[in-house]
N, C-alpha and C positions, 0 to 999 in steps of 0.2 A: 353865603354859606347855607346848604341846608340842613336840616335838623328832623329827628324822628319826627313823624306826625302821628296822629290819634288815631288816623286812620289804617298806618301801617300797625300798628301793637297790635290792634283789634285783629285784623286778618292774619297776623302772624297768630295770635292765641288761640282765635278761632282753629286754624289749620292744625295748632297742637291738641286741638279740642282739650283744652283747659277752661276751668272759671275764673272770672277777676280774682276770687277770692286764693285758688292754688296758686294765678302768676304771683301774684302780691305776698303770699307768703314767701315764696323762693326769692323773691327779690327783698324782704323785710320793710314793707309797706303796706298799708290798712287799701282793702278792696274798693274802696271808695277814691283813696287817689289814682288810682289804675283806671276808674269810670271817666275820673274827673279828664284823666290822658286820652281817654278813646270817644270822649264826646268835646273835644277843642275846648276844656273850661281850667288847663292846664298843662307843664309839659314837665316830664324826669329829669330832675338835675345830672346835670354831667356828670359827677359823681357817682351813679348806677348805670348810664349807660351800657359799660360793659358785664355786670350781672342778669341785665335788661336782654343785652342780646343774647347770653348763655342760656336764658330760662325760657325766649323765643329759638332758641336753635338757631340762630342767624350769625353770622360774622357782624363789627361792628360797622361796617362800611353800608353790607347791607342796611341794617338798620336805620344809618341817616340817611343813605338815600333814597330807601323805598325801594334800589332795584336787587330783585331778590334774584339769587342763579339756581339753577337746580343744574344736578351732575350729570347730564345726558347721555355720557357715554360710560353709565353704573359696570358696563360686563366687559370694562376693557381690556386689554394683555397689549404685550410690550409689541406686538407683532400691526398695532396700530398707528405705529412711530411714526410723526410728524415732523419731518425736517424743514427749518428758515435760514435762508443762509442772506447774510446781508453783502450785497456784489460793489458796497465801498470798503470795508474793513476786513471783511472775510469771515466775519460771525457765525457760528454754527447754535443754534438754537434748537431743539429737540423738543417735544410735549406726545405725551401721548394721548392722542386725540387732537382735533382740531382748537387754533386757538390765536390770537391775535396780539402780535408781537412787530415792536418796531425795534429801529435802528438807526445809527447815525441820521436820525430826524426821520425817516421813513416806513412806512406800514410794509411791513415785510410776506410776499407771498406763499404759498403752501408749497415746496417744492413736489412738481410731479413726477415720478418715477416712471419712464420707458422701458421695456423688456431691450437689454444690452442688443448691441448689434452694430452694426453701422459704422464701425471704428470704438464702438466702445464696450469690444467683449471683454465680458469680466470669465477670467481663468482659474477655475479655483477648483485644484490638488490637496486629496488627504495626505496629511505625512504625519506619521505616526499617531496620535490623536489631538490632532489642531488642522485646521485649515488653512491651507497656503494659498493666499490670494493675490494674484500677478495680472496686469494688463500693460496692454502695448500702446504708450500712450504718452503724448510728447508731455515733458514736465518743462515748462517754460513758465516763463512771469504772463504770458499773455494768453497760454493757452498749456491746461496743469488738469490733474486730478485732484482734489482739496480736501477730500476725506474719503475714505471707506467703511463703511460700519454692518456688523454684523447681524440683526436681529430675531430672536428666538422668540415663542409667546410668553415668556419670562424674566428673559436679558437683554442687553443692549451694549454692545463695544463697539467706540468708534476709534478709531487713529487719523487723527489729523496729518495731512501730507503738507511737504513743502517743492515749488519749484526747486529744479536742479540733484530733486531729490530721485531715486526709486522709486518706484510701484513696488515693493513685496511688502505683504501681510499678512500676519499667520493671525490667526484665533483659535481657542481651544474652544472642541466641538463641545456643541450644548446641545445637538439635535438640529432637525430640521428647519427650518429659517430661511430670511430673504438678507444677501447680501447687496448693500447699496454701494455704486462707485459717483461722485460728485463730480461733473467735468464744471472746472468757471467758464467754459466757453456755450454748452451745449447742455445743463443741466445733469438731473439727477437719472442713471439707469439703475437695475436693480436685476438680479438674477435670483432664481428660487433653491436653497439646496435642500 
């Protein structure tokens, strides 16, 4: 099991540009146990751990383990949509931005989106204010559409399909957007409306 080091407090406080003596206050311990933590001659009982991370800005995961994340993708919108679909159970997994996700035991891929074509035009009719979404496209156990989903720089609707079932799907318009159709045979297309 690992545990915070003296080394990670120090760079976390540093980075807040903080002194022993402000962490130590916000956490309700004398400036000296805080030195004692960042020079290996001591460590925080469990029991502050999580004020510890609060007053470092950190999650507490980070903190024991040292590995810190920063948010890469600060300026993201929904129109960033990342779909994982797992091809033993039929999982649909979503994040926006890139991100690492398993399933029935497996590290699951980034689905890539094709501009439709090919047998997989996606057909999509304004009707009244919603979008009518239709493709031609065998719905079988071995070879289906699995989802369709809408997304806007804001929103996100998906409708999960089932073989035996239809293709129609309506959404109400939000604006401009990429609608995605999932084939389990051939992957993920997408069209721009």
């Amino acid at each position: 099991m690992s545990y915070v080091t003296g080394k990670a407090i120090k760079e976390l406080r540093e980075k807040r540009k903080i002194t022993q003596r402000e962490l130590a206050e916000k956490i309700g311990v004398i400036d000296k146990t805080v030195s004692r933590w960042e020079t290996g001659r001591g460590l925080p009982d469990i029991g502050i751990i999580e004020e510890l991370a609060g007053a470092l800005g950190v999650s507490i995961a980070e903190l024991l383990t040292g590995d810190l994340r920063e948010n890469q993708n600060q300026s993201a919108n929904m129109r960033k949509m990342c779909f994982y679909v797992c091809p033993v159970c039929g999982n649909i997994i979503t994040s926006v931005g890139n991100g690492a996700f398993s399933c029935c035991g497996m590290v699951l891929p980034k689905a890539e989106a094709e501009k439709d074509g090919d047998g997989h035009s996606i057909c999509v009719e304004t009707v009244d204010n919603e979008y009518f979404v239709t493709l031609s496209h065998p719905m079988e156990k071995k070879h289906s559409i699995s989802f369709i989903a809408y997304v806007t720089s804001d929103a996100a609707d998906l409708v999960k399909l089932y073989p035996e079932q239809g293709i129609s799907v309506r959404f109400r318009k939000k604006g401009h957007g990429i609608i995605y159709a999932y084939c389990n045979r051939h992957g993920m297309f997408q069209t721009i409306i």
